[in-house]
C-alpha positions as semicolon CSV with decimal commas, in nm:
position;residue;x (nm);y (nm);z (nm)
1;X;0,374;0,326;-1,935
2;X;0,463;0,124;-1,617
3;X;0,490;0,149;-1,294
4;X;0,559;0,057;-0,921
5;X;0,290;0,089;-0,629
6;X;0,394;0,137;-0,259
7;X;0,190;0,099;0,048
8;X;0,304;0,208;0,382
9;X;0,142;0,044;0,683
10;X;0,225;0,304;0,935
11;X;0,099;0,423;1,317
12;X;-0,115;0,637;1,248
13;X;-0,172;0,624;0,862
14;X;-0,159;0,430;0,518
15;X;0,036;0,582;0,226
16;X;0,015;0,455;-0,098
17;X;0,221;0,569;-0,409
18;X;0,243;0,473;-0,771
19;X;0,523;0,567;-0,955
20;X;0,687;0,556;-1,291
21;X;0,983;0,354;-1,350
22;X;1,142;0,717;-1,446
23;X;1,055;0,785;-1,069
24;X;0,726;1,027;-1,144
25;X;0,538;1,025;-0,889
26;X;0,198;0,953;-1,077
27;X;-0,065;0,907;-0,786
28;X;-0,070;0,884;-0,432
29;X;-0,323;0,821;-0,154
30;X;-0,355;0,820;0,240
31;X;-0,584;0,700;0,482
32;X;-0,559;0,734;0,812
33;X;-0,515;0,378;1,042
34;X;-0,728;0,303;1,276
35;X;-0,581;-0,060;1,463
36;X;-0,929;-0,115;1,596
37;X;-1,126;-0,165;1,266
38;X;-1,166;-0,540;1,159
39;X;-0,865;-0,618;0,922
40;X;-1,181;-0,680;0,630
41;X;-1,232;-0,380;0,668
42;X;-0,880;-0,255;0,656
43;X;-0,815;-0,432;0,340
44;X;-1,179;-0,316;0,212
45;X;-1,034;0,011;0,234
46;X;-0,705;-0,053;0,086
47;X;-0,806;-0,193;-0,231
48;X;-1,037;0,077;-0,309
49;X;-0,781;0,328;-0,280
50;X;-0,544;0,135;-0,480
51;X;-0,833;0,117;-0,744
52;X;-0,832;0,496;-0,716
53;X;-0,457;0,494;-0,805
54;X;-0,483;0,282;-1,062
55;X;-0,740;0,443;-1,228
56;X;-0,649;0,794;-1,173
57;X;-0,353;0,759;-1,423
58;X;-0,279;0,540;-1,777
59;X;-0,011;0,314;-1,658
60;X;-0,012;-0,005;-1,565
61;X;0,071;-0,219;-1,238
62;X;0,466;-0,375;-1,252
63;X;0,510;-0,466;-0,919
64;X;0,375;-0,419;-0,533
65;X;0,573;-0,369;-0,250
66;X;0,440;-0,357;0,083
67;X;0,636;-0,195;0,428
68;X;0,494;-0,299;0,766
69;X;0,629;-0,196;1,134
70;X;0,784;-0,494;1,309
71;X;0,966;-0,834;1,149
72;X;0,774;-1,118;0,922
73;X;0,906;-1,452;1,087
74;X;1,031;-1,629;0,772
75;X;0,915;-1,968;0,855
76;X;0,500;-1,836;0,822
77;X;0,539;-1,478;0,704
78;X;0,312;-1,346;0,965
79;X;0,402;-1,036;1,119
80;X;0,561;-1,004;1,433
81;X;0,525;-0,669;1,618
82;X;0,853;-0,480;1,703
């Protein structure tokens, strides 16, 4: 089986879903975000818990989409606040 992983930088938390490509919701994860850890950190933290989805079920990894608050600016794909 495959699937779909989602991550949603939010606020206040991180959500993280992986889902079939029948839409079955097969795993899913939150942390809560904390803006002043170091970003090493931050991303410390989100690949283990995208290990932990991974693991947790038998599929395997299609695609990765990632949602962020604010705009990328297209020219450097850094994120701009908004």
């Amino acid at each position: 089986m495959s699937g779909v992983i989602g991550i949603d930088i939010g606020g206040t938390a991180i959500k993280m879903g992986f889902v079939s490509l029948e839409g079955i919701i097969l795993a899913k994860k939150s942390l809560p975000f904390d803006p002043t850890i170091p970003f090493p950190a931050l991303i410390n933290a989100v690949c283990f818990s995208l290990e932990d989805l991974m693991t947790s079920s038998a599929a395997t990894v299609g695609a990765i989409g990632v949602a962020t608050p604010g705009f990328a600016d297209p020219a450097t794909g850094i994120l701009i606040d908004g």
